[in-house]
N, C-alpha and C positions, 0 to 999 in steps of 0.2 A: 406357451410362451411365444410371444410377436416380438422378434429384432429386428432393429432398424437395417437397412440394406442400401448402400449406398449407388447400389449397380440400380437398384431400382427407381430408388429418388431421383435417378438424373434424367430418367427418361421422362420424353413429351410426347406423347403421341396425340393424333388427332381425333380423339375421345371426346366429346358433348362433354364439356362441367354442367355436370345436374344441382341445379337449388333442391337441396331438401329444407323441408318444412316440420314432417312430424317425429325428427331426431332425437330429439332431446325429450327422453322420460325418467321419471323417477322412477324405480323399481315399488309395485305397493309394499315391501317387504324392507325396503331403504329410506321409508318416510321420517322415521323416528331414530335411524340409523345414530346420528348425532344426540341427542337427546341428551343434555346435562353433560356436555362436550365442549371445546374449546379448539380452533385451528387458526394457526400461525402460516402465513402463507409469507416467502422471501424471492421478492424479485430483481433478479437480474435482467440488465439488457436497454432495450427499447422501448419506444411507447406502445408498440404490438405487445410486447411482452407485459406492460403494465397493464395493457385491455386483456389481455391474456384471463390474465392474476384474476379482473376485476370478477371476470365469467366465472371462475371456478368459485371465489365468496360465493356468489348468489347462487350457486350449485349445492355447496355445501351447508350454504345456511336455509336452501327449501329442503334439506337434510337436517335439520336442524339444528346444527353448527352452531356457537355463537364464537365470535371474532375476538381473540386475544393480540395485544402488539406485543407480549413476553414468548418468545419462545419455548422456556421454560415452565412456562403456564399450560403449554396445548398439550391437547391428546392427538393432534392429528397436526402433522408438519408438512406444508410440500415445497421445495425449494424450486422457483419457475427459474428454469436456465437462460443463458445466453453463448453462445458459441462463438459468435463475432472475433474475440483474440481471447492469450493465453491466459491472460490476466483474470477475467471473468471464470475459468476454467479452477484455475487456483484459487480464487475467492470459493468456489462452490465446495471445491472438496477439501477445505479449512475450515467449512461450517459444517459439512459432514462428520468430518472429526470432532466437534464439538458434540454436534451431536449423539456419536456414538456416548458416549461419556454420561449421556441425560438418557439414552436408551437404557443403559443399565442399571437407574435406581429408578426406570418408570417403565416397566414391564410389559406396558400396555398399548405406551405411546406406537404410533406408526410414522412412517416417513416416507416419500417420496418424493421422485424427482419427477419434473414437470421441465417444456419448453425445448428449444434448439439442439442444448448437449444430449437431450434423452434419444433424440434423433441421429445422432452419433454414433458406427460399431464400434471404435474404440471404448465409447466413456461406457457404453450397455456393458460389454466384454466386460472390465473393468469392474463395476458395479457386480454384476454375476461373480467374479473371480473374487474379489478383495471385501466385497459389501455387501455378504447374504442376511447381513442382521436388518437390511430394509425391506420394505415391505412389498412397494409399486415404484413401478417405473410408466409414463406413457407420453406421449409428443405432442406435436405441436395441432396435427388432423383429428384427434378423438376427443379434446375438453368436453365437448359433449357427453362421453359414453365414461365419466370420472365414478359417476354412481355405480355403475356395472362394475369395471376394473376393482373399485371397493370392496365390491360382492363378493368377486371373485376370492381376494385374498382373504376376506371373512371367511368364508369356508374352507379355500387350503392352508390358511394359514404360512402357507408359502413367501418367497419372493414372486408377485407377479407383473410378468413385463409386458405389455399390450403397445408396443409403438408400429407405428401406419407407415411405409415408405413406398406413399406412391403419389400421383400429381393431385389429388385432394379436389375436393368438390366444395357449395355453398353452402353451409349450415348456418338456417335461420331457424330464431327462435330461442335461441338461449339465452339467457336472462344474465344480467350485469350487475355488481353490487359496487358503483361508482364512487370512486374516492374524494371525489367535489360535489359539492352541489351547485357548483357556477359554471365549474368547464365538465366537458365530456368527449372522451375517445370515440371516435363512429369510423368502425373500421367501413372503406370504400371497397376490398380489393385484397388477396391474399397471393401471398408466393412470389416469383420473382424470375423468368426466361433471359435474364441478362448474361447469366453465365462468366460475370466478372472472375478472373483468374485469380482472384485474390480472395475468392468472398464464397462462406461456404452457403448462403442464405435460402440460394435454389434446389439447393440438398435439404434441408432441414424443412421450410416451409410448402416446400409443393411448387406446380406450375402458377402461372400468372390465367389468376381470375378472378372475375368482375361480381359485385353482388348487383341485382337489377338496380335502375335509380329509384324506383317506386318505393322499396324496403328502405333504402338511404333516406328519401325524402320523408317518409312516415315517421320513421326515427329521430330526425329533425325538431321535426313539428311535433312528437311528444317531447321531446326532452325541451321546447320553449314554453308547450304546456304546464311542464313542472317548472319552470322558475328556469333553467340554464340562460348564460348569455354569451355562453363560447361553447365551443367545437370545433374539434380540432379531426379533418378527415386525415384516416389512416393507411397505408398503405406501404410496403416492402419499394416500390417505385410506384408513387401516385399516378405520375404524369402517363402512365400507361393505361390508367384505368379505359377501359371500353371496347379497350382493343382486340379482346378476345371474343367479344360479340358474332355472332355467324349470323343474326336477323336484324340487329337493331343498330344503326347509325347512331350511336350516341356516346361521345369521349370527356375526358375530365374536364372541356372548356364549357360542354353543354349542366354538366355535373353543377360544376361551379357558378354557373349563372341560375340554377334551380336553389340551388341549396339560397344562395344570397336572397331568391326570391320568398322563402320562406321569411324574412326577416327577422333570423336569429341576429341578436345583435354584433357582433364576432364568429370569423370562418377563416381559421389556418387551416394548413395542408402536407403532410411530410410522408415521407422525404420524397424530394424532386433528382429525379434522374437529369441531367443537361439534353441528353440525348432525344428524349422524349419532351420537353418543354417547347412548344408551339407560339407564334406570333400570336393567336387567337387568345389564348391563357391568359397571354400578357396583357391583351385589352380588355380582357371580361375583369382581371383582378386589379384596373388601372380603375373601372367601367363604376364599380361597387364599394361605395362607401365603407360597408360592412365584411367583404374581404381584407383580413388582415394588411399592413404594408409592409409584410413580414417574409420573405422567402429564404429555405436555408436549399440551398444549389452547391450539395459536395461537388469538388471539383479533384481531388486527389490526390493530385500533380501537377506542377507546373511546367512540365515536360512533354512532350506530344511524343515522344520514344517511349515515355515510362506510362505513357496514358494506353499507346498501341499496346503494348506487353500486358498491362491490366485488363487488356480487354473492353475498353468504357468507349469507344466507338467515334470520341471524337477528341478533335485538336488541342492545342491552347488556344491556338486562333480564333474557333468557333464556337467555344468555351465564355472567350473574350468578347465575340461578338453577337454575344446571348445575353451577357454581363450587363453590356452598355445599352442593347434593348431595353433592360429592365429596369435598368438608371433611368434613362430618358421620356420611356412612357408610365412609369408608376411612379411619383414624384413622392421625395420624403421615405423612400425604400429600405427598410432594413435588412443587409444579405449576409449570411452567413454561409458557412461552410464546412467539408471536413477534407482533411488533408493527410495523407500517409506519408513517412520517411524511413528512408531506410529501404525501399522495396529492392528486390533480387535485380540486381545489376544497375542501379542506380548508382550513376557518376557522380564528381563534384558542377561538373557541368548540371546535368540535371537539377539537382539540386538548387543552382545559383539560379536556375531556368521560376523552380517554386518560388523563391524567392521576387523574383522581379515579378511575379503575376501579382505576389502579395503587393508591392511596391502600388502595382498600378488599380487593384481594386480596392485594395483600403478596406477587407470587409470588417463588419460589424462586429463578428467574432469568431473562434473557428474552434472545433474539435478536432484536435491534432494527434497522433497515434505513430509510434514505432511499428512497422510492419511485422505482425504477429502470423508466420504461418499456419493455416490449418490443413490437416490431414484428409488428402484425396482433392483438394483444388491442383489444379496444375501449377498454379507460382507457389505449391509447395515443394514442386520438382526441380525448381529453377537453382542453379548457382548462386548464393548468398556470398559473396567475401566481401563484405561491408562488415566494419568488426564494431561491436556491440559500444563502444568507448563512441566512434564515427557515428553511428549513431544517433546517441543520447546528444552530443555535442550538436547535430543538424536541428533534432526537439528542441533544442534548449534555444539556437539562434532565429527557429521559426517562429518560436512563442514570446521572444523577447520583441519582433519586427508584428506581430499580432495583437501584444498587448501593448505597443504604443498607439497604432490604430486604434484600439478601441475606447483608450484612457481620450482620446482627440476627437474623438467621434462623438464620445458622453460630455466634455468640457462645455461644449457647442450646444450644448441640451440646459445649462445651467440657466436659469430667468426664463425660458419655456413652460408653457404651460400645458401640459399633457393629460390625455386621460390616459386611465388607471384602474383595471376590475380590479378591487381590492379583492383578495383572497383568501388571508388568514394572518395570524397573529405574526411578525416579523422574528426570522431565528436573531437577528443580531440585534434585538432590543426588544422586551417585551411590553414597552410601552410605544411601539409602533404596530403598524400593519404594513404586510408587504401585498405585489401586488406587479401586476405587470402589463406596459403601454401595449399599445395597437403592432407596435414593432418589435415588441420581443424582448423589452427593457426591463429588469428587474429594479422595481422602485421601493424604496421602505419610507413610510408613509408618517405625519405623525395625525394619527386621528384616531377617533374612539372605535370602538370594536363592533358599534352600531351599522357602519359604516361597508362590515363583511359582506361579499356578494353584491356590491354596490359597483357601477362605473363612477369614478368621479372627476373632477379636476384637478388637478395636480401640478402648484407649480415647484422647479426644479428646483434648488438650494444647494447640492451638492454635488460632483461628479468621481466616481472609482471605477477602477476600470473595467469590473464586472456588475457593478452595481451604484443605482443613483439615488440623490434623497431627495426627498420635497418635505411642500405642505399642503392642505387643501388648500384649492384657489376656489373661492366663491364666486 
């Protein structure tokens, strides 16, 4: 039994990250392991955690796996975590309870947990103490070694726990079973040295490092060989990527003017630290047609006391004048954001401080959050007497000052003609296609279904504030 350890996750030392290459094997003995098998995979989280996901499909299905979307259908369950707040937490072990329930009139079934919370001594603890009826536990460093951990439990028939807590190295070569055929996750870059006081990310994922450009670039260029026209680079904080290099001068601005030169037709990039976002960036992504005009730049706070406390390194001021950079040199710019309230000692000053940022950038849209502490960050040590009512009530006047913004920001889009990768069959009408601009706009479309995996034209017809409509423009 491997438990996670949090004394150990936190450390960095100055250890070489090693690329491994010949990591990832099947066991001969695990080839047929799936055989006339079904696995239901449930994720939580991020778009890391969706690339997560996609790794362990294509892991289980060269086990021979095949893919059910009923839970209730599978012999093999893994729920991929996420830690980030409490909520995700309580989602995870709601479904756990469910599926205790389907364990006992299918004797067979297995289940584990997968992702951030596995990386967790509380939720391991927990799982050992309260939830010996599962099977495997393992994190966010070993997806690769998922055929072994199986092994393993195959013969003890045990609970077994294999979680890694320590700064993580590069593992290439593991295979992906991609949920699109038009976009694709290409993780840049793993882990996170930020040490945000509020963020348990650099405990669960590892130190901050870089995969070579050559492996990025390769991956590009097959995934344009198969037909993709987006890619979307990943990363815990992109804007870092390169910086952990000891031989090779090369950072996210060189990244991104290679990738562009591959000319996939579309190239986002998430998530952007402020701290790490460079002049350079901004003229390589102003430079390239085929770089999104899409940037999401959490900013957290509108408060430069509640930003010092969070640990995020920098202003509102310089925050601000990152902001108007990126107005001014990438024209036609979609910026989004994410914002916490409620953090441990947040005034109403503070507060009114978020508010007037809102005021003054107007973004596009924002992912807003009540501050959810987690266990063993240090703003989980901090004084909270901000009461839960004060709160909900600062969410509620954030998102009301967000979603006029963005309902003003779409209005202005109405008689525009936009392109649009259509992507698949539209949730709120099934005699459209939905699909999404260059900037991040979720559009529902009305055209035939020929049309899937297509760029097209698109002119506006309607505006809401999360969502717009067209038609095709010829």
């Amino acid at each position: 039994m491997l438990k996670p350890n949090f004394k150990e996750a936190k450390k960095r030392t100055k250890e070489d990250i090693k690329v491994l290459r010949n990591e990832y094997v099947i066991p001969e003995d695990m080839k047929n392991f799936g055989l006339n098998k079904k696995y239901y995979i449930k994720t939580y989280g991020c778009q890391m955690n969706e690339h997560d996901s996609e790794m362990m499909s294509a892991i289980l299905e060269d086990m021979k796996y095949i893919k059910t979307d009923d839970y209730e259908d599978a012999d093999l369950i893994i729920l991929n975590t996420c830690a980030i707040r409490e909520n995700a937490h309580n989602k995870t072990f709601g479904m756990l309870g469910r599926i205790k329930h389907l364990k006992q009139t299918k004797k067979n079934l297995m289940v584990g947990l997968a992702g951030c919370m596995s990386q967790e001594e509380s939720v391991v603890d927990e799982i050992i103490n309260k939830y010996k009826w599962m099977d495997f536990v393992f994190g966010t460093h070993n997806i690769h070694k998922l055929p072994f951990i199986l092994k393993q439990h195959d013969k003890t028939n045990e609970l077994e726990v294999n979680v890694w807590s320590n700064e993580g190295n590069v593992i290439e070569g593991v295979p992906s079973k991609r949920n699109s055929k038009y976009k694709a996750w290409v993780n840049i870059m793993y882990g996170c040295d930020k040490f945000c006081t509020y963020c348990i990310v650099p405990y669960t994922r590892g130190k901050q490092r870089s995969r070579m450009p050559e492996d990025i670039i390769n991956e590009v260029k097959e995934l344009i060989k198969n037909g993709y026209k987006e890619v979307t680079l990943l990363g815990q904080n992109v804007n870092a990527y390169g910086k952990d290099f000891k031989n090779l001068n090369y950072n996210m601005e060189n990244l991104l003017e290679d990738v562009a030169k591959t000319g996939i037709e579309r190239i986002r990039f998430v998530t952007s630290h402020p701290w790490d976002f460079t002049d350079k960036m901004i003229d390589i992504i102003a430079k390239y047609d085929n770089i999104c005009n899409y940037i999401h730049l959490p900013v957290q706070s509108g408060s430069s006391r509640i930003l010092k406390l969070m640990g995020r390194r920098y202003t509102k001021e310089s925050y601000l004048d990152l902001y108007k950079k990126i107005r001014e040199k990438v024209k036609g710019c979609s910026i989004t954001t994410d914002i916490i309230v409620g953090f441990p000692g947040e005034t109403k000053q503070d507060f009114k401080d978020t508010l007037s940022l809102i005021e003054e950038c107007k973004f596009d849209s924002a992912f807003t959050f009540i501050y959810s502490p987690r266990e063993g960050t240090p703003a989980a040590k901090m004084p909270d007497n901000i009461s839960k009512e004060e709160k909900e009530q600062r969410l509620y006047k954030l998102n009301e000052m967000i979603n006029k913004y963005s309902k003003k920001i779409n209005d202005k889009m109405v008689g525009k003609v936009v392109k649009v990768l259509l992507e698949n069959i539209s949730e709120k009408d099934s005699s459209m296609l939905a699909g999404y601009t260059d900037t991040m706009k979720l559009v529902n479309v009305k055209a035939d279904k020929k049309y899937i995996g297509k760029i097209v034209n698109v002119k506006i017809t309607d505006a809401k504030t999360w969502s717009l409509d067209g038609e095709l423009y010829e």
